[in-house]
C-alpha positions in Angstrom: 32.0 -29.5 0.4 31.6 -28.5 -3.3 33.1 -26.1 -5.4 30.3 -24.7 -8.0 30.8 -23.0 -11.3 27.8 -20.4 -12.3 28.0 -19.5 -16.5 26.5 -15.9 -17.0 27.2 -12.6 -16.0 23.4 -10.7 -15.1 21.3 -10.1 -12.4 19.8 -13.4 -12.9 23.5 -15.3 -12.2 23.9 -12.9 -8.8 20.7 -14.2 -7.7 21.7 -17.9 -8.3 25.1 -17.2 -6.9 23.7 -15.1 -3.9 21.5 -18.8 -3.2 24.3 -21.3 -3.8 26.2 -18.8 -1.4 23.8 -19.5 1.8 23.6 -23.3 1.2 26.5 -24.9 3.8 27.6 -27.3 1.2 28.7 -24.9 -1.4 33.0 -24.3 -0.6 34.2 -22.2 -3.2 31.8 -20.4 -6.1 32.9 -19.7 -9.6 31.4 -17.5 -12.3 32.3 -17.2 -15.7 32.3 -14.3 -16.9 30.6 -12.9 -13.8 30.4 -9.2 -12.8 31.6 -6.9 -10.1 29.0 -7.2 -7.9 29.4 -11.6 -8.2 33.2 -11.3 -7.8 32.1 -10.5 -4.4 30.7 -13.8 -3.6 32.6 -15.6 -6.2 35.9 -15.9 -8.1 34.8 -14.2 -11.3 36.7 -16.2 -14.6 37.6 -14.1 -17.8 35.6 -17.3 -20.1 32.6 -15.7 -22.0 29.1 -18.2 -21.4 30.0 -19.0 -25.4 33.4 -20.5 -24.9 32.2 -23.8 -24.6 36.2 -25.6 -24.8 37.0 -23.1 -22.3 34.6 -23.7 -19.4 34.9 -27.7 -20.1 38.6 -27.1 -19.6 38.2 -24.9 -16.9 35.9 -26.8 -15.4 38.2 -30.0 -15.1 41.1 -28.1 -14.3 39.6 -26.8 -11.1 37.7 -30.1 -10.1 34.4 -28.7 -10.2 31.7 -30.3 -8.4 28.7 -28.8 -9.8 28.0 -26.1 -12.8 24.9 -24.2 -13.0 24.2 -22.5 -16.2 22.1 -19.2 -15.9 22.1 -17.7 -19.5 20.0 -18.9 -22.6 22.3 -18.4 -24.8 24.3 -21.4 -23.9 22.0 -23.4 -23.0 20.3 -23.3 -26.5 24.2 -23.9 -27.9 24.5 -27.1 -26.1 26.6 -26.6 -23.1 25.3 -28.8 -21.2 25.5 -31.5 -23.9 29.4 -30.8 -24.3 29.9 -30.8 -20.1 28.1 -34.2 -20.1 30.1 -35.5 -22.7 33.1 -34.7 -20.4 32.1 -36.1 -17.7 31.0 -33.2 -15.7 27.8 -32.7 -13.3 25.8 -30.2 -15.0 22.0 -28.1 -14.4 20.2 -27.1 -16.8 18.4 -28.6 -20.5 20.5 -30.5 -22.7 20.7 -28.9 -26.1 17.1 -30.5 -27.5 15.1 -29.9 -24.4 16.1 -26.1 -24.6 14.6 -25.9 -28.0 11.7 -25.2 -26.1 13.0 -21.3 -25.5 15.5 -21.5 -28.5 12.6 -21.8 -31.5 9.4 -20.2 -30.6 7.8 -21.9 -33.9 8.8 -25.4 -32.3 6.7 -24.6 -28.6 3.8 -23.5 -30.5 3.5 -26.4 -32.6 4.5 -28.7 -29.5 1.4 -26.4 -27.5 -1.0 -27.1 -30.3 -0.3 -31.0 -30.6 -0.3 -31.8 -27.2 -3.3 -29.0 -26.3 -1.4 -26.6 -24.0 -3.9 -23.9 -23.8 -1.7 -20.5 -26.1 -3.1 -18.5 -29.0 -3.9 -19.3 -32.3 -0.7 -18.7 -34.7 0.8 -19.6 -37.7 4.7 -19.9 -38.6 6.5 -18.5 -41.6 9.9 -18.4 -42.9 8.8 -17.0 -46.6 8.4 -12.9 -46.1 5.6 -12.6 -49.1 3.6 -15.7 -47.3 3.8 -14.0 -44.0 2.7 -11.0 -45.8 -0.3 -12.4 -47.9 -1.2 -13.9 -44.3 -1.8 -10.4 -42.9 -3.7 -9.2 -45.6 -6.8 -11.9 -43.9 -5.6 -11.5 -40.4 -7.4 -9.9 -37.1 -6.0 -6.9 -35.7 -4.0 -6.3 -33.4 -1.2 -9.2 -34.2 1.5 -10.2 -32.4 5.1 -10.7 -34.2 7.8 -12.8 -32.6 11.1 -13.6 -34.0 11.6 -17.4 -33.8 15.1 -17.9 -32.3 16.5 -15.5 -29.2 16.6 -12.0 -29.3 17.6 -11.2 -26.1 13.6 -10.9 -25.2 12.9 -8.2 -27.4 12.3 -10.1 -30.7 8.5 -9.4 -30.2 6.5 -6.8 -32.1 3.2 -5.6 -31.2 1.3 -4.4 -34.4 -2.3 -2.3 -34.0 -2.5 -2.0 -37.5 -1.9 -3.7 -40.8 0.6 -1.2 -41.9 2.3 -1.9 -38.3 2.4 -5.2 -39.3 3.8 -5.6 -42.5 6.6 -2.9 -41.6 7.0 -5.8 -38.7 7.7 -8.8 -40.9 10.2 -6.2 -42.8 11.7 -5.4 -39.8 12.1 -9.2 -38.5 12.4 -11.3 -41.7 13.8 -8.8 -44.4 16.0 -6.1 -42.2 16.8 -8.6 -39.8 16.5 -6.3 -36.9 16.9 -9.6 -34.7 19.5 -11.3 -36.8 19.4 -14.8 -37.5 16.4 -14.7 -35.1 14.4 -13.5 -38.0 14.7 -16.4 -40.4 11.5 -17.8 -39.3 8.7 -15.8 -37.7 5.7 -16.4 -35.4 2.1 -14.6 -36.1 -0.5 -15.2 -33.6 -3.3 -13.6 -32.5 -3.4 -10.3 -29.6 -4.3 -11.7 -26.4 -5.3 -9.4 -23.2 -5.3 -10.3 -19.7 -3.2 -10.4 -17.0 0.7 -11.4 -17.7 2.1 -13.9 -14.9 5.7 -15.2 -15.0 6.1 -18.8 -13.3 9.1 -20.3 -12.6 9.3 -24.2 -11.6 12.3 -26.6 -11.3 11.8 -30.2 -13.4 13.8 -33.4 -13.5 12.6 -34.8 -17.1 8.9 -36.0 -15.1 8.5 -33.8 -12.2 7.9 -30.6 -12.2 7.7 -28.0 -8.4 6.7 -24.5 -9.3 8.1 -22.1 -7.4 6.4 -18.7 -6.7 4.8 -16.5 -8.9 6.2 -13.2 -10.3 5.4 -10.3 -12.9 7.7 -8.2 -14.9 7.6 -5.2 -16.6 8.7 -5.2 -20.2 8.8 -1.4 -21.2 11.0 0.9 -20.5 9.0 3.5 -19.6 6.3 4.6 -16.6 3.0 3.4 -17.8 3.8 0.6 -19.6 5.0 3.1 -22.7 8.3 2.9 -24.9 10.0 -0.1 -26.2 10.7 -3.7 -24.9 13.0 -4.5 -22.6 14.9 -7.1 -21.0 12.4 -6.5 -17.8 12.3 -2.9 -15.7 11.4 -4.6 -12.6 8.9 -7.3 -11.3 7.3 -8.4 -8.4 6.6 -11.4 -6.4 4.2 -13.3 -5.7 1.6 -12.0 -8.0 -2.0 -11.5 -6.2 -3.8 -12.2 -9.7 -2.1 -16.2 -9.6 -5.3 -17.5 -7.3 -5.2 -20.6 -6.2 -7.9 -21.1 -9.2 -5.5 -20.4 -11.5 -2.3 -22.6 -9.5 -5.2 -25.9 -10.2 -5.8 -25.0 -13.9 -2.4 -24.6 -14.7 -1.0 -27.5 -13.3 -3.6 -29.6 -14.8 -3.7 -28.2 -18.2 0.0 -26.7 -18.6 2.7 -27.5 -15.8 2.5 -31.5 -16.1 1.4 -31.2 -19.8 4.7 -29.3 -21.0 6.7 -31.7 -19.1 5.0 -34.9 -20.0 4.8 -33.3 -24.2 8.6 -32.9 -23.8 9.3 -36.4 -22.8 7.0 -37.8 -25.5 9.1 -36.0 -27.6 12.2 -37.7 -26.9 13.2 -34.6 -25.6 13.7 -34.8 -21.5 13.8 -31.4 -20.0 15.7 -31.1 -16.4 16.4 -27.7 -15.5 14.0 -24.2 -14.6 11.1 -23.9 -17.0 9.8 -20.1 -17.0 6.4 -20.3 -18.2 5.1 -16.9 -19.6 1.1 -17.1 -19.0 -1.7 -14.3 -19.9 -5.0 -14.8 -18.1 -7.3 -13.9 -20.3 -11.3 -14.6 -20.3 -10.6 -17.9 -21.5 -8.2 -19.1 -18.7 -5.0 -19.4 -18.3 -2.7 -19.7 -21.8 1.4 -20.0 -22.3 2.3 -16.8 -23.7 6.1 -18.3 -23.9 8.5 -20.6 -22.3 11.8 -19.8 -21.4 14.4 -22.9 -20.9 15.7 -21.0 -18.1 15.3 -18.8 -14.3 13.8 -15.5 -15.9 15.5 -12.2 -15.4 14.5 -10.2 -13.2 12.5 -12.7 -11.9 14.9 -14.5 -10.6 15.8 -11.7 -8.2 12.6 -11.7 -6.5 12.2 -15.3 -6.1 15.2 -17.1 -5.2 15.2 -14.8 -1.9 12.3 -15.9 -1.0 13.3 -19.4 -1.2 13.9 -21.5 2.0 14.9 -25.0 0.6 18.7 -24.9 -0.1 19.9 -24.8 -3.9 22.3 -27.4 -4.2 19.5 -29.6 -2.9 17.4 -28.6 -5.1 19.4 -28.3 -8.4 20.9 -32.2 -7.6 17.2 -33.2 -6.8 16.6 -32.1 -10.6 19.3 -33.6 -11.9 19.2 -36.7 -10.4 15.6 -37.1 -10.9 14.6 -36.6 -7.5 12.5 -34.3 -7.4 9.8 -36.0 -6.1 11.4 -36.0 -3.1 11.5 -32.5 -2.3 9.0 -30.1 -0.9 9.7 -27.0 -2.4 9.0 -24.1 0.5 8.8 -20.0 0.1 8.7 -17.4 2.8 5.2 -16.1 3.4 6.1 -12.5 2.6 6.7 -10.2 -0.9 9.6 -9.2 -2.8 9.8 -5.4 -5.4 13.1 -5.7 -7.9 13.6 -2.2 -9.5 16.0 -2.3 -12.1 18.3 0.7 -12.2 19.3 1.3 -15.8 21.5 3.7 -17.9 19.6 6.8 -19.3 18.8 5.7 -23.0 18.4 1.9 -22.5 17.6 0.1 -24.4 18.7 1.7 -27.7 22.0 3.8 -26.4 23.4 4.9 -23.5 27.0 6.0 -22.0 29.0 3.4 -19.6 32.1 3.7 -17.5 30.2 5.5 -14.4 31.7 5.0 -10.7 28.6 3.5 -8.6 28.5 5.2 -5.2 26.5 3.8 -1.8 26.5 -0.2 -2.8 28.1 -0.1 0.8 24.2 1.1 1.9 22.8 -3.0 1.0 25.8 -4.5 3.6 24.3 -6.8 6.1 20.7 -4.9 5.5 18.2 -7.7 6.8 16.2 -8.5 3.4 17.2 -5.8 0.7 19.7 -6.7 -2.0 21.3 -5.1 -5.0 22.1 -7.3 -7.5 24.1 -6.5 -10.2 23.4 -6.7 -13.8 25.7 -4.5 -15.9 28.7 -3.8 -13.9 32.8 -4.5 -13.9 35.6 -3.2 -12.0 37.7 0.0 -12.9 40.7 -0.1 -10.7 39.1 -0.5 -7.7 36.2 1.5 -8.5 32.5 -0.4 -9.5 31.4 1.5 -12.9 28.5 1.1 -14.7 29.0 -1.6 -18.0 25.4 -2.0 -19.4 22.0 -0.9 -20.1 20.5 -2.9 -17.0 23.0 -2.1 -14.2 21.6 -2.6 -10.7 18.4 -5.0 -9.4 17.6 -3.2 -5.8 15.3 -5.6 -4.5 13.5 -5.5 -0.5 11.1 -7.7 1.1 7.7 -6.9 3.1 5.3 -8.7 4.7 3.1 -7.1 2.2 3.4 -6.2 -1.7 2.9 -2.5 -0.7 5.4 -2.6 2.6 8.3 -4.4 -0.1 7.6 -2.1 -2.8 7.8 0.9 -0.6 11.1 -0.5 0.8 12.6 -1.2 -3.0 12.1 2.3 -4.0 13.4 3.6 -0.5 16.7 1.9 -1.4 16.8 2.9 -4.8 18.3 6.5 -3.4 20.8 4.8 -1.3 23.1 4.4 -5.1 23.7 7.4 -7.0 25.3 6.9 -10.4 25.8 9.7 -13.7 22.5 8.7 -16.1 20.6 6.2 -13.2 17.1 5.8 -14.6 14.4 3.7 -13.7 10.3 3.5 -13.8 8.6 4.6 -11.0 5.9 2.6 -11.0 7.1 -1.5 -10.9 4.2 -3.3 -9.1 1.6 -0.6 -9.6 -0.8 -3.0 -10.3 -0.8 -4.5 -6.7 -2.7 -1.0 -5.6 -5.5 -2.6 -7.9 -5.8 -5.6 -5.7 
């Protein structure tokens, strides 16, 4: 029996808890920090995912068999470096593996040398060059912040103007912080947008199912970027023409570019693909389970995650057949009105009691903590209220259905996640 510590505190980390909590070999679950809804499958920890001393020490204090580490944050920081150097068993991409989330100029330039299909680009970390560069560039452009920015650090731009007042924003302003010191400009691609998740061991690499999010906050795709409104899985547009391209051209290329590199990568590689007229092409990677992603695919998983995460670590993963139910899953992220620029907390949540022992719907919590006794609201992403179907249509149709089961003061939400599906 193992005792497991989760690092994070979103929807993502309930989903990963909610996983390790079905496999038969996990004993006792920690997360640190954690959230109300996780503190009712685990022992939630007052250490924030940046205390790196703190979750070694805690970590050694309490014997822990296993850590998982759900946030990007830390991962790009090195956590998993320090919990290795302590002798602890840890999942997820040492510190130069996650480089391949944590500087979007260093996956471009490791894309174009080893010929991973993504869009033509240049990097910059001089303003008036980025500027001059514009002046000769093909409308629209898209801007991205090199480090993380909490996946909004990408602009966008229909128009010159739009896209000088973007490299002011990003490398002048410093909208995005330290973020901003280097900057991304490649060209507007259109397509499709696909969101694959895989596990890898440093040479093997299982994808797991398919997903799509939605980035804006708003019905129709309007407003600003988020950190996802709500996705879907398994995506109908990720043919099986698509699954042999990408693992021919992408999947085993990433993996294989990142060893070359001296850089072994064990952990959950998101990769970020458009499908445009071209084929398939990496719009970004991500060095770790996406969110909300996450909370439509782990429940469709069958294998059992502490096999699966040890398989990775141990280089295993050869081994294992990675298996998913035959069915759909709809996430709809309940926010606070005014997300993602300002909005109120501190609201009691009423009717979580609704998801108890409900065969296949879920409410994951993203931005919550305990008041007393009472579940308030504590961010601008609060609630993940997933369902299954046999279909896309029958789980969407559920999701929404249990979005009125919780009633909060300012509850928004888009009411139109997986729209595309009626396409199909």
């Amino acid at each position: 029996m193992m005792k497991i510590l989760i690092v994070g505190s979103g929807g993502r980390e309930h989903a990963i808890a909610a996983a390790v909590a079905k496999s038969p070999r996990a004993d006792k679950i920690y997360c640190a920090p954690g959230n109300a809804g996780i503190g009712q499958i685990a022992e939630c920890v007052p250490i924030g995912a940046m205390e790196f001393d703190k979750l070694v020490a805690f970590a050694k204090e309490k014997a822990i068999d296993l850590t998982i580490v759900g946030m990007d944050d830390p991962l790009v920081g090195g956590l998993v470096d320090e919990m290795e150097a302590a002798g602890l068993r840890v999942f997820g991409p040492r510190k130069n593996a996650a480089i391949l989330e944590g500087s979007k100029a260093f996956s471009k330039d490791l894309m174009k040398k080893y010929n991973i299909p993504t869009a033509a680009y240049e990097n910059f970390d001089d303003p008036q060059k980025a500027l001059a560069y514009l002046e000769t560039a093909k409308m629209p452009v898209v801007l991205k912040a090199d480090g993380l920015a909490l996946g909004k650090g990408v602009l966008i731009c229909e128009t010159l103007e739009e896209a000088k007042e973007g490299v002011r924003t990003i490398m002048e302003d410093k909208k995005f912080g330290a973020a901003g010191n280097r900057m991304v400009i490649e060209e507007f691609m259109t397509g499709r947008e696909v969101s694959v998740l895989s596990f890898v061991d440093g040479r093997t690499i299982k994808i797991m199912s398919s997903a799509q999010d939605h980035k804006r906050a708003l019905d129709g795709d309007q407003g600003l970027n988020t950190g996802g409104m709500g996705t879907f899985s398994p995506s109908p547009f990720y043919t099986d023409e698509v699954d042999a391209f990408c693992h021919k051209y992408i999947y085993q290329a990433t993996v294989d570019a990142m060893a070359a590199e001296g850089r072994p990568f064990k952990g959950v590689i998101f990769f970020g693909l458009m499908l445009t007229e071209d084929g398939p092409k990496v719009l970004e990677y991500n060095a770790r389970f996406g969110d909300p992603e996450a909370q439509v695919v782990l429940p469709r998983m069958k294998n059992d995650m502490i096999d699966v995460v040890e398989a990775c670590i141990d280089g295993n993963l050869d081994r294992m057949e990675l298996s998913f139910e035959d069915n759909a899953a709809v996430c709809v992220i309940l926010a606070s009105e005014g997300y993602p620029v300002s909005y109120e907390k501190g609201f009691a949540i009423e009717g979580l009691e609704n998801f108890e022992n409900k065969e296949g719907y879920y409410c994951f919590h993203a931005g919550t903590s305990l008041n007393n006794d009472t579940i308030v609201t504590n961010g601008g992403r609060v609630l993940g209220v997933t369902a299954k179907g046999v279909t896309l249509k029958e789980a969407r149709a559920n999701a929404y259905a249990a979005t009125d089961w919780i009633h909060f003061d300012n509850k928004y939400m888009r009411h139109d996640i997986g729209k595309a599906i009626d396409e199909v």
